[in-house]
N, CA and C atoms as an extended XYZ file, in Angstrom:
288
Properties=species:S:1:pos:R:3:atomname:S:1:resname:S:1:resid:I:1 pbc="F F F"
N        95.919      166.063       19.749 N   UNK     1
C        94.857      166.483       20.620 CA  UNK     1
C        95.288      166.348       22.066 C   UNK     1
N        96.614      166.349       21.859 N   UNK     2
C        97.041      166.210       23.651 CA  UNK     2
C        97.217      167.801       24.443 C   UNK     2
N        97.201      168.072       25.197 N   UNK     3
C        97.436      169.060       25.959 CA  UNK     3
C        98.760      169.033       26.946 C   UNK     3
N        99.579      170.416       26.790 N   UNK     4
C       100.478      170.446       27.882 CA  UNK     4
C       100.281      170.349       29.187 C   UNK     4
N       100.760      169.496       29.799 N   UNK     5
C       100.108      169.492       31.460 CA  UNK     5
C       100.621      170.526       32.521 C   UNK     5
N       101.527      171.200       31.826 N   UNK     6
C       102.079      172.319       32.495 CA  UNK     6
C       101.275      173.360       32.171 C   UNK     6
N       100.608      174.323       33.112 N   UNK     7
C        99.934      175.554       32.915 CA  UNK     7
C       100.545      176.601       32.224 C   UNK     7
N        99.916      177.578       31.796 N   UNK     8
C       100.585      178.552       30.883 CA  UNK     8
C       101.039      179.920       32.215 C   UNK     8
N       102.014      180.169       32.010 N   UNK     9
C       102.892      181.273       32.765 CA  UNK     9
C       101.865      182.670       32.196 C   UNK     9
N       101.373      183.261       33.709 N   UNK    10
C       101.409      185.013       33.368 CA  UNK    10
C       101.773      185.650       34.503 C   UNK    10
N       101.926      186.676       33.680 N   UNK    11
C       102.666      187.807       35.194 CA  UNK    11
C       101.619      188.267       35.868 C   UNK    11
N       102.500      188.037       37.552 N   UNK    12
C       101.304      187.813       38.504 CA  UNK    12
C       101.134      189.512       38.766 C   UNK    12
N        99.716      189.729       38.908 N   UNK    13
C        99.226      190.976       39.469 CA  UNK    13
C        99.362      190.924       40.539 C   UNK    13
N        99.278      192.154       41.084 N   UNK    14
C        99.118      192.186       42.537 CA  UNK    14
C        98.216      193.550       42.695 C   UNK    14
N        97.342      193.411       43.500 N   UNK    15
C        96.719      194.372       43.660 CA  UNK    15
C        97.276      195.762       44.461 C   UNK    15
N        96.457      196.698       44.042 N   UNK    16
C        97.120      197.798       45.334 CA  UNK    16
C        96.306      197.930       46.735 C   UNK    16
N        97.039      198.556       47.254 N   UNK    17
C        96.398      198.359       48.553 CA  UNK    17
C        95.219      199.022       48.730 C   UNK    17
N        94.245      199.889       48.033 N   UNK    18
C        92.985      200.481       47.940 CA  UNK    18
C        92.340      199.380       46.806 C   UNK    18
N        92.959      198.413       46.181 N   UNK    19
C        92.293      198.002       45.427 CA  UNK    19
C        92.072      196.457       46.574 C   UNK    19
N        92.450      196.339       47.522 N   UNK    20
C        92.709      195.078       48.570 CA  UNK    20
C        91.419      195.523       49.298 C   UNK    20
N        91.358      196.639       49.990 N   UNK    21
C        90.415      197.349       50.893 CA  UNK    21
C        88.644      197.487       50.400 C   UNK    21
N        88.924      197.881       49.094 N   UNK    22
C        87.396      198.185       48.679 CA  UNK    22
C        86.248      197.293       49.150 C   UNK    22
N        86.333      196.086       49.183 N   UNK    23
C        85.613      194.848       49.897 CA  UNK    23
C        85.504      195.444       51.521 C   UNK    23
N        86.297      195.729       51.908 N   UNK    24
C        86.148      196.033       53.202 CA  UNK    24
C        85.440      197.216       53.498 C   UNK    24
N        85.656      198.193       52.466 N   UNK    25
C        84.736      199.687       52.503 CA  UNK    25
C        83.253      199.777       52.244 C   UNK    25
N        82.927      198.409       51.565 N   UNK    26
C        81.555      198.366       50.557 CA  UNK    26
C        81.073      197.710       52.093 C   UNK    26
N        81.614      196.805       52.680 N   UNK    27
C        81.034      196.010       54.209 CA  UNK    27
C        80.714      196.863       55.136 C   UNK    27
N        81.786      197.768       55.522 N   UNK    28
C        81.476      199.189       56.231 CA  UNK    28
C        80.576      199.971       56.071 C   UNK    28
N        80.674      200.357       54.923 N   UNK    29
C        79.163      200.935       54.628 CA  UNK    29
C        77.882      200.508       54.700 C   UNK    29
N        77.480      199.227       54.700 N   UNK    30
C        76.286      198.485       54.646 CA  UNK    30
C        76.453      198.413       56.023 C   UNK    30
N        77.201      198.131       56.668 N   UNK    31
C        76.855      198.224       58.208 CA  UNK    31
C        76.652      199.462       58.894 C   UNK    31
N        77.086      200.741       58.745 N   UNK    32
C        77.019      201.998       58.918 CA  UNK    32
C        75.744      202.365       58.620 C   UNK    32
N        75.241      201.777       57.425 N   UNK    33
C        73.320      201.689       57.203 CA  UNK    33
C        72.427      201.088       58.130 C   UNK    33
N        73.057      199.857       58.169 N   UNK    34
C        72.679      199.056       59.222 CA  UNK    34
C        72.388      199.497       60.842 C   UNK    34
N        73.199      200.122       61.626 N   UNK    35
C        73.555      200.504       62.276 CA  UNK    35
C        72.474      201.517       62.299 C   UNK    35
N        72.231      202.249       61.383 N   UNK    36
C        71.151      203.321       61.289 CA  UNK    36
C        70.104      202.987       61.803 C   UNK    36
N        69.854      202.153       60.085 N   UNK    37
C        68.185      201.159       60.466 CA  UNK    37
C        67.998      200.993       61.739 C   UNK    37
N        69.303      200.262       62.678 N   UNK    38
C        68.607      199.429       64.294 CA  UNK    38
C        68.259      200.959       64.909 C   UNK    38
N        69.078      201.751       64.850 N   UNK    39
C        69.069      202.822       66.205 CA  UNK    39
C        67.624      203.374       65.605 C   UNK    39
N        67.277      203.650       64.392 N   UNK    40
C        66.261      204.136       64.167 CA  UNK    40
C        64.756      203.517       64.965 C   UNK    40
N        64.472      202.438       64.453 N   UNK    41
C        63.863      201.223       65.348 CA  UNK    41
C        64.027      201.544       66.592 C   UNK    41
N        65.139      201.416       66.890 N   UNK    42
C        64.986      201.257       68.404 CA  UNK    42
C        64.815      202.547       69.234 C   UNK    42
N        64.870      203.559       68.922 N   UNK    43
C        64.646      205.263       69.148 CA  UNK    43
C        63.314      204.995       69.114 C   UNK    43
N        62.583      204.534       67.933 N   UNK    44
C        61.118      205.359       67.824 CA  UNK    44
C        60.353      204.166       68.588 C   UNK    44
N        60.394      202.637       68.755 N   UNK    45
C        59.577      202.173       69.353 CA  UNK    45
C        60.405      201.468       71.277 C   UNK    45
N        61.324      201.486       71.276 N   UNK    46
C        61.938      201.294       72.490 CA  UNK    46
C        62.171      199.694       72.486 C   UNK    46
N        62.055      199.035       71.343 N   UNK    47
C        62.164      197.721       71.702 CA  UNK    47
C        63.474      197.296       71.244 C   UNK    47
N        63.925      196.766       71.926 N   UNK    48
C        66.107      196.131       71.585 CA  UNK    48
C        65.661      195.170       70.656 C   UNK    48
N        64.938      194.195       70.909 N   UNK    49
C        64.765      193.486       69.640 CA  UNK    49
C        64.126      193.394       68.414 C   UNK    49
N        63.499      194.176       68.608 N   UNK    50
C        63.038      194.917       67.341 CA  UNK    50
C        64.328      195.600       66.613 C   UNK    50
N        65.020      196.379       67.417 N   UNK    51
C        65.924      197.459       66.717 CA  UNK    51
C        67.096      196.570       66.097 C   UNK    51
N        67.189      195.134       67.096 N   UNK    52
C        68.120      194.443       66.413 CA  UNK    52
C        67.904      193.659       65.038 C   UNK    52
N        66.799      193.074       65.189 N   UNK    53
C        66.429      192.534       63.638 CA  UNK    53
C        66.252      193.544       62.599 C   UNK    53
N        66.371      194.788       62.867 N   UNK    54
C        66.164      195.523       61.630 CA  UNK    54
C        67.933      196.124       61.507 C   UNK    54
N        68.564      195.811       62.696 N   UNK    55
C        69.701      196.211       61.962 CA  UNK    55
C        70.431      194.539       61.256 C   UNK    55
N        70.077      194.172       61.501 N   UNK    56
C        70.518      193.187       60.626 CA  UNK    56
C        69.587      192.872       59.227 C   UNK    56
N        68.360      193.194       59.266 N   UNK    57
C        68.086      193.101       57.699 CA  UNK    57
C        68.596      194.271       57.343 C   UNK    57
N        68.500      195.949       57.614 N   UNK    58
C        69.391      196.405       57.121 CA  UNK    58
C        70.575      196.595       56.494 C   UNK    58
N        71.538      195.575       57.194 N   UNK    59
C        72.930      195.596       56.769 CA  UNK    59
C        73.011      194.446       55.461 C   UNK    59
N        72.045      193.399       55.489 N   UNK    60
C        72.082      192.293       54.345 CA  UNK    60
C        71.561      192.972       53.082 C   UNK    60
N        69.983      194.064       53.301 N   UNK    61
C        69.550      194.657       52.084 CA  UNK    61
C        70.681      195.269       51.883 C   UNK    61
N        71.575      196.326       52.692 N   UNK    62
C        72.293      197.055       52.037 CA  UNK    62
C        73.657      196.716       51.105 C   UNK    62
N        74.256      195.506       52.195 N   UNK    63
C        75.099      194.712       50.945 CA  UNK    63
C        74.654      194.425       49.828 C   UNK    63
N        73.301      193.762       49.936 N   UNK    64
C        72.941      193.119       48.567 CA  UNK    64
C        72.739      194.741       47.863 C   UNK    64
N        72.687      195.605       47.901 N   UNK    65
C        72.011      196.726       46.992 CA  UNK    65
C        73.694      197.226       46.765 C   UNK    65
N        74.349      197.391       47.319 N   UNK    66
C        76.032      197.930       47.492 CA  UNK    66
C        76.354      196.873       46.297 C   UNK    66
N        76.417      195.573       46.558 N   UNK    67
C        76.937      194.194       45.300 CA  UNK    67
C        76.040      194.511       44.227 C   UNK    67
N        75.286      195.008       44.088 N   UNK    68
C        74.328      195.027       42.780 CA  UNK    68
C        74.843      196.173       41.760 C   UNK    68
N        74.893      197.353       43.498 N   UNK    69
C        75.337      198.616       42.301 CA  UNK    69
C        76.772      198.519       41.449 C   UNK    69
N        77.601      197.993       42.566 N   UNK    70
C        78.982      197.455       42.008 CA  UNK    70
C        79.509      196.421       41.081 C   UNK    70
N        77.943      195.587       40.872 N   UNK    71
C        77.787      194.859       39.503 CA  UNK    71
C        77.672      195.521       38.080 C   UNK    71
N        76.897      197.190       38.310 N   UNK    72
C        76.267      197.078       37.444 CA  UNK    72
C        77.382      198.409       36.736 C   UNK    72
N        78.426      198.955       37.173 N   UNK    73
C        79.575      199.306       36.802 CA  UNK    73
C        80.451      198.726       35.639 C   UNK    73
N        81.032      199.947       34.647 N   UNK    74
C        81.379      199.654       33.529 CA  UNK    74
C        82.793      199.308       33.967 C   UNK    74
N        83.085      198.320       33.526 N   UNK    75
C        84.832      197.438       33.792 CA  UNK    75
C        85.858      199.031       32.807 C   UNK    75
N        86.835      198.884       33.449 N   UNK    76
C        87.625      199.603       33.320 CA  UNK    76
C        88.526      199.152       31.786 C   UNK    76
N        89.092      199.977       30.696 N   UNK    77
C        90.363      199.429       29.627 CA  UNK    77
C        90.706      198.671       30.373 C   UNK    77
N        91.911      198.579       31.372 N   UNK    78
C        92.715      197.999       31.761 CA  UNK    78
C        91.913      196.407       32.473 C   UNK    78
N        91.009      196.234       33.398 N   UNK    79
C        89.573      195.210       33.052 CA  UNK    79
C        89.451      194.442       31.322 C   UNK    79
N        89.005      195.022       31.141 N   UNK    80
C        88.975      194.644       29.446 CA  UNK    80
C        89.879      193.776       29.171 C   UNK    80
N        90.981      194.457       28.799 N   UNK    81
C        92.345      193.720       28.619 CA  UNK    81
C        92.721      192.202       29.476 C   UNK    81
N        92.574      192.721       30.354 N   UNK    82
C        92.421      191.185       31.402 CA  UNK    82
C        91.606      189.941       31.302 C   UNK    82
N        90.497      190.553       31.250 N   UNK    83
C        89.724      189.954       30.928 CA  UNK    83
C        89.767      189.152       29.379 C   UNK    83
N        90.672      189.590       28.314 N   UNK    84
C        90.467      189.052       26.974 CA  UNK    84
C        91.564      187.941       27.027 C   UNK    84
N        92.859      188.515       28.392 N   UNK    85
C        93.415      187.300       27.944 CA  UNK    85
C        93.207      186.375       28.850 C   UNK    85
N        92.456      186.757       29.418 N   UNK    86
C        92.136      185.262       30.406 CA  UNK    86
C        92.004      183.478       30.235 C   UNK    86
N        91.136      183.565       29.014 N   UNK    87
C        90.863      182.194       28.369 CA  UNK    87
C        91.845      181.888       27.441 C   UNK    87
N        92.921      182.635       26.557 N   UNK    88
C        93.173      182.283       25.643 CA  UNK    88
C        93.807      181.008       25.306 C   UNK    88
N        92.934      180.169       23.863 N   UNK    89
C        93.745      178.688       23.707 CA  UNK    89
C        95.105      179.140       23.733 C   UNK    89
N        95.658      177.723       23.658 N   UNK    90
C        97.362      178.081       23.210 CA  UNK    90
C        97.202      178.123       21.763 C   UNK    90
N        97.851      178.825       21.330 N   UNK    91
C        98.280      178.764       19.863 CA  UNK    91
C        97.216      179.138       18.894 C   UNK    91
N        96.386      179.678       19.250 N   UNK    92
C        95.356      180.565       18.480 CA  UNK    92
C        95.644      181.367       18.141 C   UNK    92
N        95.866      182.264       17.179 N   UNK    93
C        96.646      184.070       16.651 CA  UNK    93
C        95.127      184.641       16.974 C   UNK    93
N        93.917      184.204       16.115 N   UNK    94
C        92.729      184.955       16.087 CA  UNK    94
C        91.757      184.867       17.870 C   UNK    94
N        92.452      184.876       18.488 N   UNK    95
C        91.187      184.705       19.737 CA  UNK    95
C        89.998      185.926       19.828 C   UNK    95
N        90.497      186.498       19.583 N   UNK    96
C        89.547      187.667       19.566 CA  UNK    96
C        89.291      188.827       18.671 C   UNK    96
């Protein structure tokens, strides 16, 4: 019942460089909403602070709705696969 204290070796991924960025595109966009929301606000009633608190709840609803939709996306084969060997005991044949 002892365990190796050495971790188990896998080959390291590396992402690609659109797969590095997407975090940064999903942020952009919620702020580009954001950005909307304030000018909108602030066009129709003239108040800066008004226009500013709505671009900032803007940009938080829109992340949170951007992370939700991107939750609710079917994982890819290649996902899958990753995902199965992630946990595996050592020395199990049947893990899955």
């Amino acid at each position: 019942m002892t365990q190796n204290p050495e971790p188990a070796t896998h080959d390291s991924v590396t992402p690609s460089r659109r797969d590095r960025l997407r975090p940064l595109e999903l942020v952009g966009f919620a702020a580009v909403l954001g950005v909307f929301a304030g000018l909108v606000v602030l066009l129709t009633t003239r108040d800066l602070l008004l226009g500013v608190i709505f671009l900032g709840v803007g940009f938080v609803v829109s992340a949170v709705m951007v992370a939700l939709v991107g939750l609710g996306g079917k994982p890819s084969a290649e996902d899958l696969v990753a995902r199965k060997d992630l946990h595996r005991p050592d020395g199990d044949a049947n893990w899955h």
